[in-house]
C-alpha positions in Angstrom: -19.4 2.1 -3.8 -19.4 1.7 0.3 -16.8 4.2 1.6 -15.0 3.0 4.4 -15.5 5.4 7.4 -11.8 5.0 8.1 -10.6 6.4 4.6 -10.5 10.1 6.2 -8.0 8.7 9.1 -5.9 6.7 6.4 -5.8 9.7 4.0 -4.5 12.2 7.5 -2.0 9.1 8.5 -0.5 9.6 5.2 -0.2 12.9 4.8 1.7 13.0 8.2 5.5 13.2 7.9 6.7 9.4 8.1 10.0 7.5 9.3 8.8 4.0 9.2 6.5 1.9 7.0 2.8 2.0 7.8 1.0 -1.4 7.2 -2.7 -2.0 7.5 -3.8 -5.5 8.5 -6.5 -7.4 9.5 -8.8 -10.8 9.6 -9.6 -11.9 5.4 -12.3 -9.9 4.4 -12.9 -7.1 6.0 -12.0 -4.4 3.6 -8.9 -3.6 3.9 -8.1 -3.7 -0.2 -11.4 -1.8 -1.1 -10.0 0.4 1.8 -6.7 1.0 -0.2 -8.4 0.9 -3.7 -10.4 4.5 -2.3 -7.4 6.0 -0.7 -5.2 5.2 -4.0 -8.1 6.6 -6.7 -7.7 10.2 -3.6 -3.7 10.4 -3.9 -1.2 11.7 -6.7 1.2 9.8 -4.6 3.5 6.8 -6.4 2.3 3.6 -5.0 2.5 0.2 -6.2 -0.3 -2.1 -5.1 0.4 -6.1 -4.8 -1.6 -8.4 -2.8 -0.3 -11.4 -0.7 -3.6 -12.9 -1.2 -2.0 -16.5 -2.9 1.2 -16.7 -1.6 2.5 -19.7 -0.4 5.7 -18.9 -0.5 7.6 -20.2 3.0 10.6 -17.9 2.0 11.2 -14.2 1.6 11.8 -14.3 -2.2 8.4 -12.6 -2.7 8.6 -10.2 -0.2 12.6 -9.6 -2.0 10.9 -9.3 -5.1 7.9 -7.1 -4.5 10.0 -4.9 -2.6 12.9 -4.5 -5.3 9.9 -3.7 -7.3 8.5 -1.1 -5.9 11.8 0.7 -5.5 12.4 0.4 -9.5 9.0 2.1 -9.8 9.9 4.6 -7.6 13.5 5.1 -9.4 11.7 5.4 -12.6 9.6 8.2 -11.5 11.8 10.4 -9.8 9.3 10.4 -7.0 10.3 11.0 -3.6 8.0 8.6 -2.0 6.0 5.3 -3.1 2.9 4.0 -1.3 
């Protein structure tokens, strides 16, 4: 598989202490989900991976409900942080 030459600064930007979210975007198809897919497979971090890739939602109720989820996973790990 390609490895993004970016991976090495994503991996270091993580690995820094953190007070706010981090959020990678970019044009459709450019790599940011393969990106993601090689950091996640390099981590022991929690994370919980979900895609906006067919929403067509014009509410927040997805972004409510994706978030709620990821804090349940991260309750039910006892995990100080979730990617």
């Amino acid at each position: 598989m390609f490895q993004r030459t970016v991976l090495q600064d994503i991996i270091t930007r993580i690995s820094e202490p953190r007070k706010f979210i981090q959020v990678l975007v970019g044009p459709r198809q450019v790599g940011k989900t393969t990106l993601i897919k090689q950091f996640l497979k390099k981590t022991d971090i929690t994370h919980y991976f979900v895609t906006a890739d067919d929403l067509y939602a014009a509410d927040n109720t997805w972004i409510r409900r994706e978030w709620s989820n990821a804090r349940l996973q991260l309750q039910q790990t006892g995990s100080k942080e979730i990617l």
